[in-house]
LUMDREN-682471 format. One record per residue (C-alpha): x, y, z; residue in three letters; residue number from 1. Coordinates in steps of 0.25 Angstrom, whole numbers. Example, Ala and Ser with C-alpha at 12.3 -4.5 7.8 and 13.67 -1.06 7.14 Angstrom:
# residues 2
> 49 | -18 | 31 | ALA | 1
> 55 | -4 | 29 | SER | 2
//
This chain:
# residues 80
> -28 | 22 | -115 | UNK | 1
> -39 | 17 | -110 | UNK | 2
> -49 | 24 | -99 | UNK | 3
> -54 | 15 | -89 | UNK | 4
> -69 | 14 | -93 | UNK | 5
> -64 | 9 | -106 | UNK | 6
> -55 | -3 | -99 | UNK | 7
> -66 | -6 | -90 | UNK | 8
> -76 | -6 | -103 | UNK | 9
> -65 | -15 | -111 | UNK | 10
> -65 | -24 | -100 | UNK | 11
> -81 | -27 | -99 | UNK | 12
> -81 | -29 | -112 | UNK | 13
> -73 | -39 | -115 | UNK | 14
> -78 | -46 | -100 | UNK | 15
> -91 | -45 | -106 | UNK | 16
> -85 | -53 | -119 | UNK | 17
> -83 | -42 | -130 | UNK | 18
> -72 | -43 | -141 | UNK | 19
> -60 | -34 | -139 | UNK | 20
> -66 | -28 | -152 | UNK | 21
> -77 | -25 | -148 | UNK | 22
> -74 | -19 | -135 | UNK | 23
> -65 | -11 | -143 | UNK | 24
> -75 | -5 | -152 | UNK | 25
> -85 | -3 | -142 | UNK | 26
> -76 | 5 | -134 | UNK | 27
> -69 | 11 | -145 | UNK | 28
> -55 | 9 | -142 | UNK | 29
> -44 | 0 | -150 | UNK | 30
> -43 | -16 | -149 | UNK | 31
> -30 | -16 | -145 | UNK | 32
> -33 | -8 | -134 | UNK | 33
> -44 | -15 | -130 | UNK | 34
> -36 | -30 | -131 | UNK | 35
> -25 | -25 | -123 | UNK | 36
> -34 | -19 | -113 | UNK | 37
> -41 | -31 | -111 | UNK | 38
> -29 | -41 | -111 | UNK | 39
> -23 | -31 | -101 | UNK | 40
> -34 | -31 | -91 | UNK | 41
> -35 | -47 | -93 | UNK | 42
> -22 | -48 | -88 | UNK | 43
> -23 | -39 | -76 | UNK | 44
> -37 | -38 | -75 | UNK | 45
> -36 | -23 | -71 | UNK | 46
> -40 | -10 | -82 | UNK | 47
> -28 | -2 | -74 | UNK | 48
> -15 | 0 | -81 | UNK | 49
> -4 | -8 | -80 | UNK | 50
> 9 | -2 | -74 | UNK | 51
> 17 | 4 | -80 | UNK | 52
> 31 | 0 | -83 | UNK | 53
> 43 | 7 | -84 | UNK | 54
> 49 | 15 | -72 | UNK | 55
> 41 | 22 | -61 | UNK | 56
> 43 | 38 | -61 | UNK | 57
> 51 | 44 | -52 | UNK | 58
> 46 | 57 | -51 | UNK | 59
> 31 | 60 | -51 | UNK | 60
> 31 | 76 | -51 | UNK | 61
> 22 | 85 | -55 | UNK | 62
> 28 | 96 | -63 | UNK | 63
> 19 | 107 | -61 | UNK | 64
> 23 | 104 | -46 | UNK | 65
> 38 | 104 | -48 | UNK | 66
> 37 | 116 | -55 | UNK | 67
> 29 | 125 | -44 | UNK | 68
> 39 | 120 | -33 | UNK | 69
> 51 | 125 | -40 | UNK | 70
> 42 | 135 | -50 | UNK | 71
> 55 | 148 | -55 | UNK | 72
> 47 | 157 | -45 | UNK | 73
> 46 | 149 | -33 | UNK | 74
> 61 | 147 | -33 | UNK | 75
> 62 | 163 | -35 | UNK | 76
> 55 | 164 | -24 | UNK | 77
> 63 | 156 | -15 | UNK | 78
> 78 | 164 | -21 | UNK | 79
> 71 | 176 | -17 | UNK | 80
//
């Protein structure tokens, strides 16, 4: 994954007229990743990630917080 210093870098670059190649090599990431980066950020004109697909979760819980609210000695506790 790309951090965002590096898309922000790809994008100068190539806005300032260097090959895809050459981008890539001068930041030392893959060509592929490069390409895509930059076709993506042509079509959105944005470095953010897309959206992603699928379904939205319906929980959001953290587990350490499940398990202190209902944690086998707090529920002792509350039987004695």
């Amino acid at each position: 994954m790309l951090s965002d210093q590096q898309k922000y870098r790809i994008v100068y670059l190539s806005e300032m007229g260097n090959s895809i190649r050459k981008t890539a090599k001068y930041l030392n990431i893959p060509c592929s990743t490069t390409r895509d980066f930059i076709s993506k950020y042509k079509e959105t004109k944005s470095i953010s990630r897309r959206k992603e697909s699928g379904l939205p979760k319906l929980l959001n819980l953290n587990i350490k917080e499940i398990y202190n609210t209902i944690s086998p000695s707090k529920l002792i506790d509350k039987l004695h």
